[in-house]
C-alpha positions in Angstrom: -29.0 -60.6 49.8 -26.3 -59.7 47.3 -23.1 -62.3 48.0 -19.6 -60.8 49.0 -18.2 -61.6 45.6 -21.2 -60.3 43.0 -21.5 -56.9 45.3 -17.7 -56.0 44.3 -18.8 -57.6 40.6 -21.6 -54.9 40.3 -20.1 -52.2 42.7 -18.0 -50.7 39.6 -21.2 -50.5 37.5 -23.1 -49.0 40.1 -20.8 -46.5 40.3 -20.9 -46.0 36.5 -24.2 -45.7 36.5 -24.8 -42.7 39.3 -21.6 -40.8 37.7 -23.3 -40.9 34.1 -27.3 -40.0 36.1 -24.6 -37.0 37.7 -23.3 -35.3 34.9 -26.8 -35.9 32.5 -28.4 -33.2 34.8 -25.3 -30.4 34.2 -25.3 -31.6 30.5 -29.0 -30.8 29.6 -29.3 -28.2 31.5 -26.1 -26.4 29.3 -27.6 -27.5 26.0 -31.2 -25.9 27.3 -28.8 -22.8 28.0 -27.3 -22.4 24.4 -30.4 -23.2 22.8 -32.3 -20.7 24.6 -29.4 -18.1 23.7 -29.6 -18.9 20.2 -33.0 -18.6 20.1 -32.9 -15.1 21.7 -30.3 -14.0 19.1 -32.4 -15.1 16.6 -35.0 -13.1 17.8 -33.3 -10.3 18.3 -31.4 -10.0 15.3 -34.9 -9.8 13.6 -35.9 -7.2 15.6 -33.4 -5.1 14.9 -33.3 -6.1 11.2 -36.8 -5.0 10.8 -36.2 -1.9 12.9 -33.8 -1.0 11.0 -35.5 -1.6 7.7 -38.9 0.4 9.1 -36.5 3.6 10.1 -34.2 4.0 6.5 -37.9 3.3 4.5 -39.4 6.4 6.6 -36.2 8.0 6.2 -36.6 7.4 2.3 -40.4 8.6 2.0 -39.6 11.8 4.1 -36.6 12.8 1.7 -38.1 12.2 -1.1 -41.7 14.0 0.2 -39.4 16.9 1.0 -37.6 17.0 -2.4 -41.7 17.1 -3.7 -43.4 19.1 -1.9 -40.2 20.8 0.5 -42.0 20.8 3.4 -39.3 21.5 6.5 -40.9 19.6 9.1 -40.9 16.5 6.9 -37.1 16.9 6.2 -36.7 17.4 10.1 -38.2 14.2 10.6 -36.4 12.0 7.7 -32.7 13.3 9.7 -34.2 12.0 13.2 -35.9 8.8 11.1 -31.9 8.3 9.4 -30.2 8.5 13.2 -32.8 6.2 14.7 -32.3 3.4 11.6 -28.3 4.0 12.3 -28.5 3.1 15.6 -30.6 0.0 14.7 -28.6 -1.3 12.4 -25.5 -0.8 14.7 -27.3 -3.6 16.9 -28.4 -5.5 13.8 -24.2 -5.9 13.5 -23.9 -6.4 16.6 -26.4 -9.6 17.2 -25.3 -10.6 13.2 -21.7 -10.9 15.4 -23.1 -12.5 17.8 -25.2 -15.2 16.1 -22.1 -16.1 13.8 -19.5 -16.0 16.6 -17.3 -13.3 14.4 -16.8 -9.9 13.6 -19.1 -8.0 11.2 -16.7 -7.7 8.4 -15.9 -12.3 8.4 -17.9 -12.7 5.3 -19.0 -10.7 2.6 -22.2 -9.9 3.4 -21.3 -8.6 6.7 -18.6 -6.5 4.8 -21.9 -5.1 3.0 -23.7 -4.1 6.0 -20.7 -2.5 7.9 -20.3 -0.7 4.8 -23.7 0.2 4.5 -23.7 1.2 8.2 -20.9 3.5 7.3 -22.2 5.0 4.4 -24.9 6.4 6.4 -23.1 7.3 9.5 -20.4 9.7 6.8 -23.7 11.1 4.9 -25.5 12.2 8.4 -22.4 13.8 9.5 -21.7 15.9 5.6 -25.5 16.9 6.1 -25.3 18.1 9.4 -22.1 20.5 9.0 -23.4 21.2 5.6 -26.8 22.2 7.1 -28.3 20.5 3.0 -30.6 17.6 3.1 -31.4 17.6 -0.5 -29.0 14.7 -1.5 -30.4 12.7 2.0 -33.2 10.6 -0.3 -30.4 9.5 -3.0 -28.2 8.3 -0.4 -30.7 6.5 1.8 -31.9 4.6 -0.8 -28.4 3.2 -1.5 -27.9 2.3 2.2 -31.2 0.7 2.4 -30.5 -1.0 -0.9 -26.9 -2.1 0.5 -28.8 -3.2 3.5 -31.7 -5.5 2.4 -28.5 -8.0 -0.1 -26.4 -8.0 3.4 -28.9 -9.4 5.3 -31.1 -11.6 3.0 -28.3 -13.9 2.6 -26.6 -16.3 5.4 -22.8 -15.8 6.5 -20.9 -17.8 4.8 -18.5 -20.4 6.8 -15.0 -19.2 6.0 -12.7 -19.6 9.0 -12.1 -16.2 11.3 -8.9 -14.2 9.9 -5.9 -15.2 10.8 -5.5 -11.3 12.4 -7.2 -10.1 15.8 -6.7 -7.5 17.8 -8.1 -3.5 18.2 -5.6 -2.9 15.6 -7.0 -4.7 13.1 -10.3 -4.2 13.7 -9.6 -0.6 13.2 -7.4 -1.4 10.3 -10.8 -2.8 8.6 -12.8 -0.7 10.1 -11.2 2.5 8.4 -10.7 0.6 5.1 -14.3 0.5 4.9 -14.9 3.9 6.3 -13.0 5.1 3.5 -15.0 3.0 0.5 -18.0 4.3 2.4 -16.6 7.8 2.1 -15.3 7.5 -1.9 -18.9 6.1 -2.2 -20.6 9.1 -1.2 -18.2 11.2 -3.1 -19.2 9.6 -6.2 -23.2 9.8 -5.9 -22.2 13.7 -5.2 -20.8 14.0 -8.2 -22.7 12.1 -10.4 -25.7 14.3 -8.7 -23.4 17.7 -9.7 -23.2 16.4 -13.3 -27.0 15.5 -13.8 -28.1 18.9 -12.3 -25.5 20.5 -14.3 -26.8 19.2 -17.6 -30.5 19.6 -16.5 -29.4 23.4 -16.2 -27.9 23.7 -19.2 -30.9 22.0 -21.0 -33.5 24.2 -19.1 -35.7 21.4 -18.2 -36.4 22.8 -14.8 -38.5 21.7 -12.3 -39.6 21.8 -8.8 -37.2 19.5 -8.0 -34.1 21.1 -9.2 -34.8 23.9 -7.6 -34.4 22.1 -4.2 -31.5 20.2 -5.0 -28.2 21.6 -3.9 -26.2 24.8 -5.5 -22.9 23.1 -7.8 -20.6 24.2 -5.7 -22.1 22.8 -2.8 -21.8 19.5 -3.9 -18.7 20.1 -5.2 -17.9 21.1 -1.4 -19.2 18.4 0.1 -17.8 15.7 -2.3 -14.3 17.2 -1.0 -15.3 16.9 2.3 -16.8 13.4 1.7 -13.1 12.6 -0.3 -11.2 14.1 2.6 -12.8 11.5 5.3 -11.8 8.6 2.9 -8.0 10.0 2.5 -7.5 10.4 6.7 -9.3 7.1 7.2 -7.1 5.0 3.8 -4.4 6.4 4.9 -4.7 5.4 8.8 -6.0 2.2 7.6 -2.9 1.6 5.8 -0.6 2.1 8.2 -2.1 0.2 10.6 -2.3 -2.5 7.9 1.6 -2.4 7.9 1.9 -2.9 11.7 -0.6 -6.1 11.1 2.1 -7.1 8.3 5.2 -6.9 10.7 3.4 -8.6 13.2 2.5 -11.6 11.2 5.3 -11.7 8.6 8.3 -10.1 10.7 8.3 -7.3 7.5 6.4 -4.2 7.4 6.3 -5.5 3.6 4.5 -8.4 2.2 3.6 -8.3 -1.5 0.0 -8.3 -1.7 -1.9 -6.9 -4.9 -4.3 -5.2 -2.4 -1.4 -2.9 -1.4 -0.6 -1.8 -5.1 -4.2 -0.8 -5.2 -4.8 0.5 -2.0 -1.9 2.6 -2.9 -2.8 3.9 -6.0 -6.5 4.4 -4.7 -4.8 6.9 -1.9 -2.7 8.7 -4.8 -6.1 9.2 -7.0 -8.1 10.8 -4.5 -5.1 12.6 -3.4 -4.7 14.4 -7.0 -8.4 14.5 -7.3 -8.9 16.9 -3.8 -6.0 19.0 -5.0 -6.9 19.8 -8.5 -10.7 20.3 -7.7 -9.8 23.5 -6.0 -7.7 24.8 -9.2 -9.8 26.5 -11.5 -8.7 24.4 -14.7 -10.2 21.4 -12.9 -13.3 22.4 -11.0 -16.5 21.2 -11.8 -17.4 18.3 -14.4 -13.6 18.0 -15.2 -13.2 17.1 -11.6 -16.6 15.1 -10.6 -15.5 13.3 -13.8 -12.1 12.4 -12.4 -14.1 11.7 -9.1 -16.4 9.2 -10.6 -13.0 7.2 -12.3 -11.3 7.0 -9.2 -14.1 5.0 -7.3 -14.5 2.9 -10.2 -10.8 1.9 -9.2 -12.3 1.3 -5.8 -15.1 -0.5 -6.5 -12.5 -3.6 -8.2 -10.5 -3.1 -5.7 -13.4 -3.8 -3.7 -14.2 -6.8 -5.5 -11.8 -8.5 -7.9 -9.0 -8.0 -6.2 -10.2 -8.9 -2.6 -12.1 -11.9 -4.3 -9.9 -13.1 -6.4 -6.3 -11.8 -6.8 -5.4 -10.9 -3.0 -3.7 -13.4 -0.8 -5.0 -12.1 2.8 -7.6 -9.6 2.0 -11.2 -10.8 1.8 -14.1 -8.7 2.3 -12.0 -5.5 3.0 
C-alpha cells in the first residue's frame, strides 16, 4: 500500500502520464489523416497528369492524321479528344493546387501549365466559331509541349503572393489569358507566312491544300488578338485596384506596367492596321510576330528579373 505522502508524490505524474496516453490517440490518428490525404493527392494528381497527357497525344495523332489523309471523322474525334484533355488538365491544376497548398500560377511551372491550359481553351473556342480545324495539330503540340516542362519539374518553395482575393486571381488569370491569346496569334501568323511562301514557290502538296485559306488565318489571328486586348486590358485594371489596395496609390512604378502597357498599344495598332489594305497580310503577321516577341520578355526577363511584384505573371 502506497503511504499518504508518496501517493500525493506520484499523483502529479500519474496525471502526466494518462494526459500524454490521452492526447497520443488524437495525435496519430491526425497524422494518419494528412498522410492518407497526401497520398491520395499524389495519386490523383497522376491520374489526371496522365489523363491529360493520353487525351492532347490522341488529340495530336488525329490532327495530324486528318491534315494526311483528311479524313472528317478523324478530325471530329481529335476536337472531342482536345475538350476531354482540357478538362483533365483543369483537375491536373486543381490537385497541383492542392498538393502545394497554393494557387496554380505560385511558381513558374504552374504559370506554364495555366498558360498551357489556356492556350488550348482560346484555340478550341477560334476553331469552333471558325468551324477550321486545320491549324488544331500545330497548336496541340505546343500545349502538350508546354504541358509535359510544367509538370516534369517540382514547385518551387517561394512564399504565396503577398495579394489574395477573386480580384487578383482574375487579375492573373486574364494576364495569362491574354499571353495565351498573343500566343495563338503568333503561330497563326507564322502559319499565314509559311503557306504564303509555299504558294508562291509552287511546292504544293496534299497538305497545303488542307491548310486554311490566308485570309482565314488572317481572321482568326484578329480574333485570337482581340481576346488578348479585352482580357490585358481587364487584367490591367484590375491590376490597379490590387495596387491601391496594397500601396494606397493606383500607381506604383513597376517595369511590368511600362511593358504591359506598351504590349496593349502594340496589339492595339496591330488589329487596326490589319484591316487597312496597306497593312494586310505578311506586312501585318510580320508586325504580329514582333509584338509577341515583346511578350514573350515580358514574359520572362522582366517578370524574372527586373519586376518588383510580378513573378510568374
Amino acid at each position: 500500500m502506497i503511504a499518504p505522502n508518496r501517493a500525493s508524490e506520484q499523483l502529479p505524474c500519474l496525471v502526466r502520464r494518462f494526459d500524454l496516453s490521452a492526447t497520443a490517440v488524437p495525435l496519430r490518428v491526425g497524422y494518419t489523416v494528412v498522410s492518407a490525404y497526401r497520398l491520395r493527392t499524389r495519386a490523383m494528381n497522376h491520374v489526371f497528369l496522365i489523363l491529360t497527357i493520353v487525351c492532347y497525344s490522341a488529340s495530336l495523332a488525329l490532327y495530324l492524321a486528318f491534315l494526311n489523309a483528311g479524313k472528317k471523322l478523324g478530325e471530329r474525334s481529335a476536337t472531342v479528344f482536345l475538350a476531354l484533355g482540357l478538362v483533365a488538365h483543369y483537375f491536373a491544376l486543381l490537385e497541383r493546387s492542392r498538393g502545394s497548398h497554393t494557387v496554380p500560377y505560385h511558381d513558374l511551372y504552374g504559370s506554364l501549365s495555366l498558360f498551357g491550359w489556356l492556350l488550348g481553351l482560346t484555340y478550341l473556342v477560334l476553331e469552333l466559331f471558325h468551324r477550321q480545324r486545320s491549324v488544331g495539330a500545330f497548336i496541340v503540340a505546343m500545349v502538350l509541349a508546354v504541358f509535359l516542362a510544367s509538370n516534369l519539374a517540382p514547385p518551387d518553395k517561394l512564399t504565396p503572393p503577398p495579394a489574395h482575393g477573386p480580384v487578383f486571381a482574375l487579375h492573373v488569370t486574364l494576364s495569362i489569358l491574354a499571353y495565351a491569346a498573343f500566343a495563338l496569334s503568333f503561330v497563326l501568323s507564322l502559319m499565314y507566312l509559311a503557306e504564303e511562301q509555299l504558294l508562291r514557290s509552287r511546292k504544293l502538296g496534299n497538305v497545303v491544300w488542307r491548310l486554311p485559306p490566308l485570309d482565314l488565318l488572317e481572321r482568326m489571328s484578329r480574333s485570337s488578338v482581340l481576346i488578348g486586348l479585352c482580357s490585358i486590358a481587364v487584367g490591367t485594371v484590375l491590376g490597379f485596384v490590387w495596387v491601391d489596395r496594397l500601396h494606397g496609390g493606383f500607381w506604383y512604378y513597376d517595369p511590368k506596367y511600362v511593358i504591359t502597357l506598351l504590349v496593349l498599344l502594340l496589339y492595339a495598332v496591330y488589329f487596326f492596321v490589319s484591316r487597312t489594305a496597306a497593312w494586310r497580310g505578311a506586312r501585318a503577321s510580320k508586325f504580329c510576330i514582333f509584338n509577341f516577341v515583346i511578350v514573350i520578355l515580358s514574359f520572362t526577363v522582366v517578370n524574372l528579373y527586373i519586376s518588383h511584384s510580378h513573378r510568374y505573371f
